[in-house]
C-alpha positions in Angstrom: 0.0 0.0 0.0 1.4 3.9 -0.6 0.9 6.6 1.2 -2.2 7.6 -0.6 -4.0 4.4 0.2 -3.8 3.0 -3.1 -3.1 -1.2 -3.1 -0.5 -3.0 -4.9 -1.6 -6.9 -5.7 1.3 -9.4 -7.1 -0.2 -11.8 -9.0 1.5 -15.1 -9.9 1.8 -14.6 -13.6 5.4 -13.8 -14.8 5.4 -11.7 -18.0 7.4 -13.1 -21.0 10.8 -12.1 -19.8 10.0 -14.5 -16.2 11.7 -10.9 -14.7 8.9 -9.0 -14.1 5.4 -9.8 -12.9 2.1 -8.6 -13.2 0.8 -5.8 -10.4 -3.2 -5.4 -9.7 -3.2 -1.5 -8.9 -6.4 -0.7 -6.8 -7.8 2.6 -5.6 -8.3 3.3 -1.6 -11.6 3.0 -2.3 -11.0 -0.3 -3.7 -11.4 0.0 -7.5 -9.6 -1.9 -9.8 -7.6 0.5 -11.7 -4.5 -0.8 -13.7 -2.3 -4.0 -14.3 1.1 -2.7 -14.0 4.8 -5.0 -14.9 7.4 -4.6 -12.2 10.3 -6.2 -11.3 9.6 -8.6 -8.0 11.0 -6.6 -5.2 9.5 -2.8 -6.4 7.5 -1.0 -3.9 6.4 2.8 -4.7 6.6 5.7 -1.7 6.0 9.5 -2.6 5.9 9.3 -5.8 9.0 7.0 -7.0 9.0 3.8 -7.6 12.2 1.6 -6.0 13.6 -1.9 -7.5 16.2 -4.3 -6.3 17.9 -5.6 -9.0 20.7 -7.1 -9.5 23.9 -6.7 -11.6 26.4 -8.9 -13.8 28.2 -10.0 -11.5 25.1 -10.2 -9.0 25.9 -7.4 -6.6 22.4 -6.2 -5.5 21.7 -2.1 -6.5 18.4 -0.1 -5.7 17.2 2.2 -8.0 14.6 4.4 -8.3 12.5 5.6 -11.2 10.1 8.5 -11.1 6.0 7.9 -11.6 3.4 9.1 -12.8 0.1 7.9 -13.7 -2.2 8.7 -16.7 -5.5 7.1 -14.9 -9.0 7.7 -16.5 
C-alpha cells in the first residue's frame, strides 16, 4: 500500500521475460484501476518507484525511477 491508500496486488503470472510480474493497482476505495509489470521486489513511496535488481556480477543495486500515472 502507498501513502495515498492505493493497493498494490502481485499476482502469480510472470510476463514473457519471467523478470517481471504482473501488479493489480487498486484505488483506496477499492477500485480496480490498472495492471502494471514490475520487477519482483519494487514497492512505490511518494511518488517514486524503488527496485532491487541485480547486476552482472550479481551485486544487488536499488534504483529508483520517477511515476506518474495517466489514470481515466
Amino acid at each position: 500500500m502507498d501513502e495515498r491508500g492505493w493497493i498494490y496486488v502481485q499476482t502469480w503470472k510472470n510476463s514473457n521475460d519471467e523478470e517481471n510480474y504482473f501488479i493489480d493497482l487498486f484505488d483506496a476505495d477499492g477500485r480496480y484501476r490498472a495492471l502494471l509489470s514490475m520487477k519482483e521486489r519494487a514497492f512505490i513511496r511518494k511518488g517514486k518507484m524503488y527496485s532491487i535488481e541485480e547486476d552482472e556480477e550479481g551485486t544487488q543495486i536499488i534504483k529508483r525511477h520517477a511515476v506518474t500515472w495517466n489514470l481515466k
